[in-house]
Backbone as XML, in Angstrom:
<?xml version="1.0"?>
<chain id="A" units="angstrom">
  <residue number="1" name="UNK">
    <atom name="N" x="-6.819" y="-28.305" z="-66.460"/>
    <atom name="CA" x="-6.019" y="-28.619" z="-67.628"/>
    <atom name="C" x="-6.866" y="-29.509" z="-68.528"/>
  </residue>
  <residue number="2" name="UNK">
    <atom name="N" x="-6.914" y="-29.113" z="-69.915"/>
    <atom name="CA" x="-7.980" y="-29.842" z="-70.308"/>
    <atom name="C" x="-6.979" y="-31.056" z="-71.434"/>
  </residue>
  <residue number="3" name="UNK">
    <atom name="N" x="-7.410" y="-32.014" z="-71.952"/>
    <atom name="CA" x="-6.828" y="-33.034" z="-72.521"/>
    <atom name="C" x="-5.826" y="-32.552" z="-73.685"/>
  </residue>
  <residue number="4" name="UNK">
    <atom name="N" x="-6.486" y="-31.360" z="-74.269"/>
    <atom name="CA" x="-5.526" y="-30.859" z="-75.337"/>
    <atom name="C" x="-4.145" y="-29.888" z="-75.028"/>
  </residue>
  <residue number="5" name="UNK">
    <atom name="N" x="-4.566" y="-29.360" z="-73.676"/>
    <atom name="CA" x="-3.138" y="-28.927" z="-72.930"/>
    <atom name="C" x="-2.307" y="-30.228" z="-72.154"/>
  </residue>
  <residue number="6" name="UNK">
    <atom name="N" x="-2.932" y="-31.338" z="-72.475"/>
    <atom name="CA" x="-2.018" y="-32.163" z="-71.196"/>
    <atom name="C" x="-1.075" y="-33.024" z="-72.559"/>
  </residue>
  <residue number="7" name="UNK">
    <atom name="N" x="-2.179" y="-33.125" z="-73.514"/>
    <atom name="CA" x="-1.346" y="-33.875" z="-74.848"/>
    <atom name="C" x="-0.055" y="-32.821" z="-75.399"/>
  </residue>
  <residue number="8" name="UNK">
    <atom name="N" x="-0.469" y="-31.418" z="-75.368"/>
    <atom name="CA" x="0.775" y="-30.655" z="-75.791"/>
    <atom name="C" x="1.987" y="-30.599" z="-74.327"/>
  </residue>
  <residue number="9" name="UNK">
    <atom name="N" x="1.653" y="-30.634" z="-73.691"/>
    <atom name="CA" x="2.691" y="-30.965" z="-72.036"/>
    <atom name="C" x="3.572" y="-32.274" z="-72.229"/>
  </residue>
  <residue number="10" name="UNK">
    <atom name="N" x="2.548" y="-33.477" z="-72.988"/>
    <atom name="CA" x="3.017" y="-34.654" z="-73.013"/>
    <atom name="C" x="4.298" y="-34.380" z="-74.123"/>
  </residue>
  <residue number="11" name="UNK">
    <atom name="N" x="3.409" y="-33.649" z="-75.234"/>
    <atom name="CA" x="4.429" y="-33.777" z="-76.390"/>
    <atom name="C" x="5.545" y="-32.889" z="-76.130"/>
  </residue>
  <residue number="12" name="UNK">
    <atom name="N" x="6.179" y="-31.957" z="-75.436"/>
    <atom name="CA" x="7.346" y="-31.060" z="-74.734"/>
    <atom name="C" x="7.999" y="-32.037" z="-74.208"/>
  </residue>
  <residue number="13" name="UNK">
    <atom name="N" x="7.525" y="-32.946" z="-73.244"/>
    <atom name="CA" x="8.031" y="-34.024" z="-72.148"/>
    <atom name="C" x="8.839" y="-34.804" z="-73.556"/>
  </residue>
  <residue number="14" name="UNK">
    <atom name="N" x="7.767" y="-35.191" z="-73.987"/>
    <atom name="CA" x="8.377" y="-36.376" z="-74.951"/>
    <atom name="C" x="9.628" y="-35.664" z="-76.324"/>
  </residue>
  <residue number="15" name="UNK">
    <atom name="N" x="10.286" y="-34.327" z="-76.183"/>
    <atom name="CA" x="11.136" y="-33.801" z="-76.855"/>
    <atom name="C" x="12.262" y="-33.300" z="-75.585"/>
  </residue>
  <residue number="16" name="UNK">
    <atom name="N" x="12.066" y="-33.222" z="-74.711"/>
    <atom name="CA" x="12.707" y="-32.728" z="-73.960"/>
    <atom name="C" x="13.358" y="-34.388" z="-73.089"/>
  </residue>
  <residue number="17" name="UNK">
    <atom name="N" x="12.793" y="-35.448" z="-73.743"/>
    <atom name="CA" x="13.275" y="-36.345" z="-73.165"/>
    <atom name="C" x="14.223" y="-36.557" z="-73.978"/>
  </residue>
  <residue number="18" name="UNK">
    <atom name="N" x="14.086" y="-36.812" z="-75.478"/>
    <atom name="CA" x="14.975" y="-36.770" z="-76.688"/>
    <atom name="C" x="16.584" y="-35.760" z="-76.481"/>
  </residue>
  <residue number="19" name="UNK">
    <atom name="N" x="16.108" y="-35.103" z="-75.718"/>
    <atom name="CA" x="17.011" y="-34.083" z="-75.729"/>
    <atom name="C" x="17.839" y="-34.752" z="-74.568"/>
  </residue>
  <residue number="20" name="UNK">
    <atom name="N" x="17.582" y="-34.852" z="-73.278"/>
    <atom name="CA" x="18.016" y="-36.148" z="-72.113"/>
    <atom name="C" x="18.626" y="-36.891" z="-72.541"/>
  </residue>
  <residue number="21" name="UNK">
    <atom name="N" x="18.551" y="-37.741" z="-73.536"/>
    <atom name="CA" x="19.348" y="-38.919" z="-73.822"/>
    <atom name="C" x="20.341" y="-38.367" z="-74.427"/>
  </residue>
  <residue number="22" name="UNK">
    <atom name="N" x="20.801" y="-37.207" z="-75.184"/>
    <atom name="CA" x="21.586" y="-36.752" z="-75.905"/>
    <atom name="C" x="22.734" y="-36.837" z="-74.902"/>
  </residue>
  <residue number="23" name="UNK">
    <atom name="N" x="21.676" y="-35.485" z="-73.940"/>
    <atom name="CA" x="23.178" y="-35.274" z="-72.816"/>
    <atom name="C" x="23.281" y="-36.680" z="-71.818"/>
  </residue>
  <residue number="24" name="UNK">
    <atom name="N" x="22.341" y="-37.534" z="-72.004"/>
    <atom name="CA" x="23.118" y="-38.830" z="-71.422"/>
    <atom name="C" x="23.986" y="-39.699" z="-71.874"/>
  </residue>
  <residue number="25" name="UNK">
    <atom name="N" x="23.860" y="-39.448" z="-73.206"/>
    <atom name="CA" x="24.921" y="-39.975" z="-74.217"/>
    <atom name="C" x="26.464" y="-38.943" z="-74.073"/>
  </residue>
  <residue number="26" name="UNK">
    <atom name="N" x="26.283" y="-37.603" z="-74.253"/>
    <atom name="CA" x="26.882" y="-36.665" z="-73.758"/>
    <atom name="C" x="28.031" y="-36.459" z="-72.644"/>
  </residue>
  <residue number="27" name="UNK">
    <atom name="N" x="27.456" y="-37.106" z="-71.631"/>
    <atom name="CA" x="27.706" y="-37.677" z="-70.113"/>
    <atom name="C" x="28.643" y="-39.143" z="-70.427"/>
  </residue>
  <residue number="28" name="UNK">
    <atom name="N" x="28.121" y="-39.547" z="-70.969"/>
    <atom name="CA" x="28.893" y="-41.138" z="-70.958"/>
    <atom name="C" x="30.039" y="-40.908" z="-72.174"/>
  </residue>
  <residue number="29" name="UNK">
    <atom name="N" x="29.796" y="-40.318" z="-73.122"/>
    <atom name="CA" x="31.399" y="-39.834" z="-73.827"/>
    <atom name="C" x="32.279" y="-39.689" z="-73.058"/>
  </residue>
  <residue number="30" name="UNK">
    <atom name="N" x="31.737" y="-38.592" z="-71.963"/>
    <atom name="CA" x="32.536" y="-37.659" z="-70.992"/>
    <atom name="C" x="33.107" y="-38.666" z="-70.330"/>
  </residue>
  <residue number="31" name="UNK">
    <atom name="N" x="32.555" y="-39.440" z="-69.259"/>
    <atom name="CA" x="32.998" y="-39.959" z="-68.903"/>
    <atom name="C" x="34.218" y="-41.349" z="-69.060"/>
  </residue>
  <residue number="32" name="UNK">
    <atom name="N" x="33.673" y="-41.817" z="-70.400"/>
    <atom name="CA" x="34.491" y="-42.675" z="-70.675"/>
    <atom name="C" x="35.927" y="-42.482" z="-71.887"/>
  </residue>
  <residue number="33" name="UNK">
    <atom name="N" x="36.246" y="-40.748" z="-71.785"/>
    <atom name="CA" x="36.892" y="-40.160" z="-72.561"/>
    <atom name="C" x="38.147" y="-40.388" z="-72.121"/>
  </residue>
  <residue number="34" name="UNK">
    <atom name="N" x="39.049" y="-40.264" z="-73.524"/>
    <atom name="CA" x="40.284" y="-40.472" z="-72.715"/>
    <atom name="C" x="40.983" y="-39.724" z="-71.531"/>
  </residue>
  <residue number="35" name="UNK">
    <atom name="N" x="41.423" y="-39.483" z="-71.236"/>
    <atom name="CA" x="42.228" y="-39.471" z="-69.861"/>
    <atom name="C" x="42.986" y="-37.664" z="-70.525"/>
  </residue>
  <residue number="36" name="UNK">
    <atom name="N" x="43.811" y="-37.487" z="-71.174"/>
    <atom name="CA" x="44.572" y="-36.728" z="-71.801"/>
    <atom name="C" x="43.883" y="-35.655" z="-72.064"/>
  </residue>
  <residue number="37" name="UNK">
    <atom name="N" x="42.420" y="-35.725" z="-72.245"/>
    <atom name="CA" x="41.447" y="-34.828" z="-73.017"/>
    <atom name="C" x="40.267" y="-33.960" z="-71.873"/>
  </residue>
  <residue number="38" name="UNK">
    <atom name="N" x="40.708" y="-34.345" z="-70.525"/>
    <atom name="CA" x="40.530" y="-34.204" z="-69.695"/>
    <atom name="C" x="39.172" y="-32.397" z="-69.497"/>
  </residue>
  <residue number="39" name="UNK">
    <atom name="N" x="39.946" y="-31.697" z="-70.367"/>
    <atom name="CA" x="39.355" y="-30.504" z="-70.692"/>
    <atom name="C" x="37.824" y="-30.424" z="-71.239"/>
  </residue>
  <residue number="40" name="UNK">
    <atom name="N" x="38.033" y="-31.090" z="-72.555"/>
    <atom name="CA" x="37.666" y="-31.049" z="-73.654"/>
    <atom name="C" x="35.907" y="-31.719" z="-72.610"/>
  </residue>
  <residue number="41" name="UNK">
    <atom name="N" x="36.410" y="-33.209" z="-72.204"/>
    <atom name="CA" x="35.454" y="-33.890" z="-71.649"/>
    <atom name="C" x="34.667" y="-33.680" z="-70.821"/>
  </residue>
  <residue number="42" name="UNK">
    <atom name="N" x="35.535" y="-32.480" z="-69.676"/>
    <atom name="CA" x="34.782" y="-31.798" z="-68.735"/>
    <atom name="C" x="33.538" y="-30.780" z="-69.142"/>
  </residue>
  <residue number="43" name="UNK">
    <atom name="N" x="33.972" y="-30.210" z="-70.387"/>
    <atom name="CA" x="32.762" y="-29.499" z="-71.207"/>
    <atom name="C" x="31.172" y="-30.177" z="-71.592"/>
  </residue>
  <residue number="44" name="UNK">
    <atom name="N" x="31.876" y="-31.322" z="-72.049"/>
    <atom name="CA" x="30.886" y="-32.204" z="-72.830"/>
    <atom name="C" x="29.888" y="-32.409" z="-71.806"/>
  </residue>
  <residue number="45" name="UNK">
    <atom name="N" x="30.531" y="-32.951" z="-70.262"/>
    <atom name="CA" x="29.675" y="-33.023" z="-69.516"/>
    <atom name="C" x="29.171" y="-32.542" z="-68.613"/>
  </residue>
  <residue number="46" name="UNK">
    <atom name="N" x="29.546" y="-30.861" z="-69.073"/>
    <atom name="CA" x="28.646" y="-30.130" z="-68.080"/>
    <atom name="C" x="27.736" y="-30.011" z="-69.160"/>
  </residue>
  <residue number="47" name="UNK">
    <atom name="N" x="27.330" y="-30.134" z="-70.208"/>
    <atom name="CA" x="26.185" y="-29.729" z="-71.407"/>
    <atom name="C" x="25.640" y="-30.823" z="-71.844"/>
  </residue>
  <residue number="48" name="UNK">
    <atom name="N" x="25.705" y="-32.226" z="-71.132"/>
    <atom name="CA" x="25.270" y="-33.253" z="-71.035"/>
    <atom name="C" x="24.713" y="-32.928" z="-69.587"/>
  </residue>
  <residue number="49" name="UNK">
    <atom name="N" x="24.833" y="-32.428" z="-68.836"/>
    <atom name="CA" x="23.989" y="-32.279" z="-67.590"/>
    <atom name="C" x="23.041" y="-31.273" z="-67.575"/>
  </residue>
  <residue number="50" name="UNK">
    <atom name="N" x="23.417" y="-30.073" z="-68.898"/>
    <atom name="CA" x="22.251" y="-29.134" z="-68.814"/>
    <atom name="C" x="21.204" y="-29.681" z="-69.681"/>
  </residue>
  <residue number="51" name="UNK">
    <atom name="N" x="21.628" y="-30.681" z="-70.481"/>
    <atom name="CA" x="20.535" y="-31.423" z="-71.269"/>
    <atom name="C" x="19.853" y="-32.259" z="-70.399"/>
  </residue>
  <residue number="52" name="UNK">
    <atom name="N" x="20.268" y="-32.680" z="-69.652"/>
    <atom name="CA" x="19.546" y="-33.685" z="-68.494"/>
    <atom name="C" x="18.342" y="-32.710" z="-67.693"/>
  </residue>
  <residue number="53" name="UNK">
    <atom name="N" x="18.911" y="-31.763" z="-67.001"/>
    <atom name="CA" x="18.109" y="-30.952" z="-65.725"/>
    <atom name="C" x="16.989" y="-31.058" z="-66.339"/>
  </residue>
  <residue number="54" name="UNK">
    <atom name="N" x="16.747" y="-30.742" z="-67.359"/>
    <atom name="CA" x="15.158" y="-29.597" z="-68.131"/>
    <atom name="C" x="13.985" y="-30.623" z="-67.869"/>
  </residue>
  <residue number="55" name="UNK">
    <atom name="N" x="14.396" y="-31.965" z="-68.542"/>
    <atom name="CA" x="13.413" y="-33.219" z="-68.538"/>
    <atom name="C" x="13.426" y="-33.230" z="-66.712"/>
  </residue>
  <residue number="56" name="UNK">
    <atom name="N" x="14.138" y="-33.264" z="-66.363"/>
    <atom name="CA" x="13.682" y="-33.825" z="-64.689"/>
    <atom name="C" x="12.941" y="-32.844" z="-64.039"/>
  </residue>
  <residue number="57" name="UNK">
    <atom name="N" x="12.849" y="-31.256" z="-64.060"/>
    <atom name="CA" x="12.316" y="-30.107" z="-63.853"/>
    <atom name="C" x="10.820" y="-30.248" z="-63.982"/>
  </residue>
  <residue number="58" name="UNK">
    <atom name="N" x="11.039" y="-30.490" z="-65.278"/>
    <atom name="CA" x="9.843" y="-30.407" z="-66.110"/>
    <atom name="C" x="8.377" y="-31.887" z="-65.997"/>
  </residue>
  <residue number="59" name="UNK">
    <atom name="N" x="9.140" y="-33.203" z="-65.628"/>
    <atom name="CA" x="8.569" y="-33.953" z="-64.808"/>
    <atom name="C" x="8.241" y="-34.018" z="-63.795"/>
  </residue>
  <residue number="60" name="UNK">
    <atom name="N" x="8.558" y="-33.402" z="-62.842"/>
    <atom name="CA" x="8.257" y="-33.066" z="-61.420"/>
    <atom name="C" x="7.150" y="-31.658" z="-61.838"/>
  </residue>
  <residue number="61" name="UNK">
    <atom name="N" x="6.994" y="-30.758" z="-62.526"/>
    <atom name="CA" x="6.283" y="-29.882" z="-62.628"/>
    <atom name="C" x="4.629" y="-30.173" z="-63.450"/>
  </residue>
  <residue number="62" name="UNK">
    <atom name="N" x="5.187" y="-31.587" z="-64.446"/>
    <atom name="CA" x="3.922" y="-31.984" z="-65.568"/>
    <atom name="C" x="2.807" y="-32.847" z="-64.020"/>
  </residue>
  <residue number="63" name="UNK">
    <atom name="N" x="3.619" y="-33.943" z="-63.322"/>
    <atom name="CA" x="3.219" y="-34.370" z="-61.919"/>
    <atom name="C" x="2.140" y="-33.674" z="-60.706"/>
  </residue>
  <residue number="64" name="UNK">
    <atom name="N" x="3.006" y="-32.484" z="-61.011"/>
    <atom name="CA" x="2.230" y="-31.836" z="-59.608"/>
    <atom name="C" x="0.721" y="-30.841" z="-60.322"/>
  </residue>
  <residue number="65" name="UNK">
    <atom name="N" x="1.333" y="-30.716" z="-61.846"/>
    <atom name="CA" x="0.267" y="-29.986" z="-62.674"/>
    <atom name="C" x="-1.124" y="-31.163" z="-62.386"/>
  </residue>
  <residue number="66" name="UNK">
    <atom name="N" x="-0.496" y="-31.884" z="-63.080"/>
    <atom name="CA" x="-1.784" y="-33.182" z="-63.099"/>
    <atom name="C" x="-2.646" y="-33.257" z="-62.459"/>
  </residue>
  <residue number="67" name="UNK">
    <atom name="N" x="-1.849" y="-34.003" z="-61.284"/>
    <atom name="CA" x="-2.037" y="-34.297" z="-59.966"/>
    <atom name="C" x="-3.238" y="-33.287" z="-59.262"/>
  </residue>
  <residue number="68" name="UNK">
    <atom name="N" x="-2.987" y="-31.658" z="-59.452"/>
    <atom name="CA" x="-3.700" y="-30.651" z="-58.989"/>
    <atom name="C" x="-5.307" y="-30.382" z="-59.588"/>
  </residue>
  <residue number="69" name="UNK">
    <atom name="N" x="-4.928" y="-30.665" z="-61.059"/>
    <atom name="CA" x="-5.852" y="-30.276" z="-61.841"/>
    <atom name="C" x="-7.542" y="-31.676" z="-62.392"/>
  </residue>
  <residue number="70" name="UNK">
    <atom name="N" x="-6.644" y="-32.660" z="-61.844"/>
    <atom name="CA" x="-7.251" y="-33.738" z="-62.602"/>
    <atom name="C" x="-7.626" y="-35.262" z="-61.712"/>
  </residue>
  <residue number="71" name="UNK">
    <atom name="N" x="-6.832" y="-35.417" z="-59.911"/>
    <atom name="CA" x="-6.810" y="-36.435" z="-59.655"/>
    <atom name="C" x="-8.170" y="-36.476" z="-58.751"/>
  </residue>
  <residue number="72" name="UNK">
    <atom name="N" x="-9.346" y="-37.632" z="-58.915"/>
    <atom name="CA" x="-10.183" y="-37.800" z="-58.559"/>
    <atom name="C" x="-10.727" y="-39.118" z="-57.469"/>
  </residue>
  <residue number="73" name="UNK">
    <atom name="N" x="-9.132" y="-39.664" z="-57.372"/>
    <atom name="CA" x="-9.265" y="-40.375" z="-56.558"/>
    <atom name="C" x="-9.273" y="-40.657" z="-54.886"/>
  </residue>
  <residue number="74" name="UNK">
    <atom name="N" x="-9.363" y="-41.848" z="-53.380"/>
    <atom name="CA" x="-9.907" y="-41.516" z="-53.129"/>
    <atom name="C" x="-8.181" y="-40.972" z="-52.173"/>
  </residue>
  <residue number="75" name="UNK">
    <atom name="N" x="-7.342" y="-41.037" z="-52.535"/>
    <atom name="CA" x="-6.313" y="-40.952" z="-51.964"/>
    <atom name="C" x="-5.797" y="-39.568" z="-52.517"/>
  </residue>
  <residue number="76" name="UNK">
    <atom name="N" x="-6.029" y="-38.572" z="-52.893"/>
    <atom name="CA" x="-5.881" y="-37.600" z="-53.544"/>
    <atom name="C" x="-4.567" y="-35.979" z="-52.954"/>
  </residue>
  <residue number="77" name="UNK">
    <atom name="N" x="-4.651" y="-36.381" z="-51.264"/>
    <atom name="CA" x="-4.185" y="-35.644" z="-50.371"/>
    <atom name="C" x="-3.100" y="-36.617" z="-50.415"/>
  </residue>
  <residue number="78" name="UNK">
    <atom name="N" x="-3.082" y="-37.563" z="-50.176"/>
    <atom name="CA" x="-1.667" y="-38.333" z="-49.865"/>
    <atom name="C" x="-0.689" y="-38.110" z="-51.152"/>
  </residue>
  <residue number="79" name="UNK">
    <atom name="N" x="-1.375" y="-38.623" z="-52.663"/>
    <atom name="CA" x="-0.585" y="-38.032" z="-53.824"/>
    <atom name="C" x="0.088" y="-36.692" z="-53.886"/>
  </residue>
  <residue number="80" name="UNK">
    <atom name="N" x="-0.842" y="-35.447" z="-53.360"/>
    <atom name="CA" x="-0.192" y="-34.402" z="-53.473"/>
    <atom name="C" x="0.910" y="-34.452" z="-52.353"/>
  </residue>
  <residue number="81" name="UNK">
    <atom name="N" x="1.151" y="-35.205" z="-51.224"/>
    <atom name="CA" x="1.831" y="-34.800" z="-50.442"/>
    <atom name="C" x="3.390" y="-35.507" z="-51.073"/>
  </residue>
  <residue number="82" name="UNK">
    <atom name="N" x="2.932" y="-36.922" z="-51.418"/>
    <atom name="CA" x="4.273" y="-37.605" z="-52.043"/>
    <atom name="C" x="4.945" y="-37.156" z="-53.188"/>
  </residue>
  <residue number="83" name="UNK">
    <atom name="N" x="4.059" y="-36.228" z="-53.749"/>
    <atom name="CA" x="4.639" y="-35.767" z="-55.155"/>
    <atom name="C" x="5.566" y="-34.324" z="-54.978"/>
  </residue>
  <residue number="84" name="UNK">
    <atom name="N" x="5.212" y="-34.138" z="-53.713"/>
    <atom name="CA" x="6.051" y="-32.639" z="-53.322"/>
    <atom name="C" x="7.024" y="-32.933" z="-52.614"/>
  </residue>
  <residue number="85" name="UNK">
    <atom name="N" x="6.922" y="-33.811" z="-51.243"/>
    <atom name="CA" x="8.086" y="-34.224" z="-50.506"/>
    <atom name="C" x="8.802" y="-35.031" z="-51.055"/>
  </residue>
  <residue number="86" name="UNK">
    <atom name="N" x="8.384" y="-36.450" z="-51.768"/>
    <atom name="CA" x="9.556" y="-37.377" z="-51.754"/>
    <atom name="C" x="10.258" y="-36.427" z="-52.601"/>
  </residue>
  <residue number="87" name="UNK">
    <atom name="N" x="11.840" y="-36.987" z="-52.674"/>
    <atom name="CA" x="12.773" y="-36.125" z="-53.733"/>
    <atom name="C" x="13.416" y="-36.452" z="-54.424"/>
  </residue>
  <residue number="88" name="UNK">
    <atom name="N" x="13.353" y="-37.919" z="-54.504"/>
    <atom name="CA" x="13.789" y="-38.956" z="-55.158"/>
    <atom name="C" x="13.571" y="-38.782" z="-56.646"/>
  </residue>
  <residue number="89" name="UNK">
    <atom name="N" x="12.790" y="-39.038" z="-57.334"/>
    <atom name="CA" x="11.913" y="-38.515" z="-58.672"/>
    <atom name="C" x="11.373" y="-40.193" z="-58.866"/>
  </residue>
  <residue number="90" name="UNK">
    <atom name="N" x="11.439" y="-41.225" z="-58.214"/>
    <atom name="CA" x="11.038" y="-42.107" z="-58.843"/>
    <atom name="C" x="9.592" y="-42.478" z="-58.735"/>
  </residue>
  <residue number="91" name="UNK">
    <atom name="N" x="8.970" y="-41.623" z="-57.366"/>
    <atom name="CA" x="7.293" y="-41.743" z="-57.373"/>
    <atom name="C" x="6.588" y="-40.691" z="-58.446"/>
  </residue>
  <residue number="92" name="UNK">
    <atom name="N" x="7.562" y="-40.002" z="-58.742"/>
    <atom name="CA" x="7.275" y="-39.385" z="-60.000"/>
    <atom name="C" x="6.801" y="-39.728" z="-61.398"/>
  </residue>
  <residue number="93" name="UNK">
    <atom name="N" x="7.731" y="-40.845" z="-61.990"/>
    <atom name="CA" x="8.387" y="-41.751" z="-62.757"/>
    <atom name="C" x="7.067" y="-42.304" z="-62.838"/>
  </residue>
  <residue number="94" name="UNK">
    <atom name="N" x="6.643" y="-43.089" z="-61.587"/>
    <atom name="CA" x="5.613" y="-43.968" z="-61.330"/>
    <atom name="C" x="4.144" y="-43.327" z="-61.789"/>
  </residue>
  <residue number="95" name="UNK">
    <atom name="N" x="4.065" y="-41.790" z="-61.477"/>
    <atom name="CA" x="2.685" y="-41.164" z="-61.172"/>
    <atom name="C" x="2.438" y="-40.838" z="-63.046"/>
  </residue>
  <residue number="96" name="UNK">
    <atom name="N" x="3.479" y="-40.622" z="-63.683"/>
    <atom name="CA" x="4.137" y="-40.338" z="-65.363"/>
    <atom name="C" x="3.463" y="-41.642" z="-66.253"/>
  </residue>
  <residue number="97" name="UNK">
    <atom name="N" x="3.598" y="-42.503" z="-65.245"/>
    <atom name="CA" x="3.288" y="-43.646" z="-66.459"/>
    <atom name="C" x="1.744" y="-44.295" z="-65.702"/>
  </residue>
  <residue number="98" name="UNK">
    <atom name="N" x="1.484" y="-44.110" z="-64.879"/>
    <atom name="CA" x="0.212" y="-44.593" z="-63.959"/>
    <atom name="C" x="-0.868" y="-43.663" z="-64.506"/>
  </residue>
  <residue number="99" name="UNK">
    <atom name="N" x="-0.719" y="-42.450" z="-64.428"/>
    <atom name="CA" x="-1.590" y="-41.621" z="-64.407"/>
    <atom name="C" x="-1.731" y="-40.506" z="-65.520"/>
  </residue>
  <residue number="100" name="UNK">
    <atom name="N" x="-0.537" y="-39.865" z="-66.025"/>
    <atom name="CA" x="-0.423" y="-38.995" z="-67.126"/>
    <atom name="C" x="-0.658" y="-39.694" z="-68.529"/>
  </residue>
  <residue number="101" name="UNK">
    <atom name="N" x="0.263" y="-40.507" z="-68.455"/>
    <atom name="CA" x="0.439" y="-40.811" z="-70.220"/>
    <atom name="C" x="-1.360" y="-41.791" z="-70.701"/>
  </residue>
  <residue number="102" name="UNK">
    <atom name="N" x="-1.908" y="-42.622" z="-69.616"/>
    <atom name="CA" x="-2.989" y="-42.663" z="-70.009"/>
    <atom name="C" x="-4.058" y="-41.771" z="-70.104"/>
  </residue>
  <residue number="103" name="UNK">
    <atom name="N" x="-3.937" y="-40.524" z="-69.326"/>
    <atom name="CA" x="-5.227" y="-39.239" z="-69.077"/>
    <atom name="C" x="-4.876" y="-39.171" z="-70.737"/>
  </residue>
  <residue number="104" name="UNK">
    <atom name="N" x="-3.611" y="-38.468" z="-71.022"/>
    <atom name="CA" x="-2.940" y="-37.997" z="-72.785"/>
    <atom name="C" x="-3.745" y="-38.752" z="-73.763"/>
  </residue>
  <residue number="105" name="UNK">
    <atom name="N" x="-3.249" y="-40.561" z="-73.201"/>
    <atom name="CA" x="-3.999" y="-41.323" z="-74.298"/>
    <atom name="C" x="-5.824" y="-41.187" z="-74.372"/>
  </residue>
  <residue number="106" name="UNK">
    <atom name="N" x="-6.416" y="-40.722" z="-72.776"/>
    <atom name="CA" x="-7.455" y="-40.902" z="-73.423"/>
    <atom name="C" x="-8.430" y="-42.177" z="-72.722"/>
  </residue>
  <residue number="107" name="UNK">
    <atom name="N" x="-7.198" y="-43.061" z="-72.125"/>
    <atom name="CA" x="-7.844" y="-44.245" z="-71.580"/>
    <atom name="C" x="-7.939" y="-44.300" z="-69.620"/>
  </residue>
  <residue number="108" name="UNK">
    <atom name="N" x="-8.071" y="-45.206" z="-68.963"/>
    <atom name="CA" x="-7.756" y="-45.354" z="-67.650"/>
    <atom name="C" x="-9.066" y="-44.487" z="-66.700"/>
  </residue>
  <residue number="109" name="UNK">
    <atom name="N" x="-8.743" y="-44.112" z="-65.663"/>
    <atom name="CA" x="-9.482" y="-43.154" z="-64.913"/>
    <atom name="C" x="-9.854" y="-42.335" z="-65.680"/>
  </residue>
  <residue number="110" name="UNK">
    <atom name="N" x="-9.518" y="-41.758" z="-66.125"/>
    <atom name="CA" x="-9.420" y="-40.332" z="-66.910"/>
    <atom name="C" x="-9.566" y="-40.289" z="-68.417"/>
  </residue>
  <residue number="111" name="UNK">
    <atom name="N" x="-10.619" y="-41.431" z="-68.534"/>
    <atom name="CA" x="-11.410" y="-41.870" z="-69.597"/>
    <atom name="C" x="-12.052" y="-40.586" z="-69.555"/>
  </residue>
  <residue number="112" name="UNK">
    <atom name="N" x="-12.992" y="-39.970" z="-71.341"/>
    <atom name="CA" x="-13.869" y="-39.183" z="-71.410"/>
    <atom name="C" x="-14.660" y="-39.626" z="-70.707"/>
  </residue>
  <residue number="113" name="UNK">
    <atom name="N" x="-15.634" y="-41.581" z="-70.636"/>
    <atom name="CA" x="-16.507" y="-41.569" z="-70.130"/>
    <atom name="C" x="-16.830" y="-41.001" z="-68.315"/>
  </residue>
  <residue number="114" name="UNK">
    <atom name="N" x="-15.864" y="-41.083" z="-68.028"/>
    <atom name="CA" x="-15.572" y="-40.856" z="-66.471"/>
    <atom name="C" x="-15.394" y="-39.460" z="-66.161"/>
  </residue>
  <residue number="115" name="UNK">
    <atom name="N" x="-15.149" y="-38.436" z="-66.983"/>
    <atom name="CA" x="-14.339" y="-36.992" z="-66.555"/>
    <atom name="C" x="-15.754" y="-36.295" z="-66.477"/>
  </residue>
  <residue number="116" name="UNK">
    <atom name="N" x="-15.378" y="-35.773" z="-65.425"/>
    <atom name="CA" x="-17.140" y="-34.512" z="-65.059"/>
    <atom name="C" x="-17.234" y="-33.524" z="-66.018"/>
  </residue>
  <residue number="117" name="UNK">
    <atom name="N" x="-17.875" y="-33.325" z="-66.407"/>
    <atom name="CA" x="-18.058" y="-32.558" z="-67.555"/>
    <atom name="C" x="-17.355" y="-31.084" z="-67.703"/>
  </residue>
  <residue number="118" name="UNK">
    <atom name="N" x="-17.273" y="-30.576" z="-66.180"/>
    <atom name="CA" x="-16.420" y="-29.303" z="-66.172"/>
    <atom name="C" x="-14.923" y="-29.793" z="-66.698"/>
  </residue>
  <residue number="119" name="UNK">
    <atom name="N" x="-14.060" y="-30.671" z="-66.730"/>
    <atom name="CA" x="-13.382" y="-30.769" z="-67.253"/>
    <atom name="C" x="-12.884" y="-31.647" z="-68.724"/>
  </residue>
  <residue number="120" name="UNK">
    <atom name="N" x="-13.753" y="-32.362" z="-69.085"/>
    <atom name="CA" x="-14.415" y="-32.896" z="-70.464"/>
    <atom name="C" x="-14.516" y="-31.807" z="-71.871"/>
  </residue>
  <residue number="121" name="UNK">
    <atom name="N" x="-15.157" y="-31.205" z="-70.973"/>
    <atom name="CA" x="-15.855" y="-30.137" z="-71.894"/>
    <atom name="C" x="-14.946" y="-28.725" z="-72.602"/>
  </residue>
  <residue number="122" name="UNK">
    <atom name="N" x="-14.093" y="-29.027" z="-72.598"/>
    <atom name="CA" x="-13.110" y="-27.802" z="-73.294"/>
    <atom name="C" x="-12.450" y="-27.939" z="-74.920"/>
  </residue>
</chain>
């Protein structure tokens, strides 16, 4: 995956999160709807939950992309194993802001100066 596919991955993530908060906003109408409307609310928040799934899907999938394509460190087998088993999403969360959003920016490990040239070079 080269930097200009991981920045367009980033930028999906970062609209599809926009979209998350909607149906989390969505979700919390629902929930805190009146009582009477019972119907109406149950809608809201099943389409506040289909707005939710996509971002969590799609983080667990940007993770294991990464992870496969790009991690050079010396723990590299243990990452892939935690990023598939745990199921939690929060070592996820962790690997999103540790490891992705700086490769995107450009900085961290996954500095140009540091990247082997087979993957630099695209």
């Amino acid at each position: 995956m080269t930097r200009t596919e991981l920045v367009v991955k980033v930028r999906l993530l970062k609209r599809l999160g926009i979209a998350a908060l909607a149906g989390l906003l969505a979700v919390v109408v629902a929930v805190l709807g009146a009582p009477e409307l019972k119907g109406m609310y149950a809608g809201l928040a099943f389409i506040g939950g289909v707005l939710i799934v996509p971002v969590l899907v799609y983080t667990v999938a940007l993770c294991i992309w990464h992870w496969k394509a790009r991690y050079q460190g010396p723990h590299s087998n243990l990452w892939g194993v935690l990023l598939v088993v745990e199921t939690s999403g929060w070592l996820k969360i962790v690997y999103l802001f540790r490891h992705i959003l700086p490769d995107a920016r450009g900085s961290g490990r996954y500095g140009e100066d540091v990247l082997p040239q087979s993957i630099s070079a695209a």
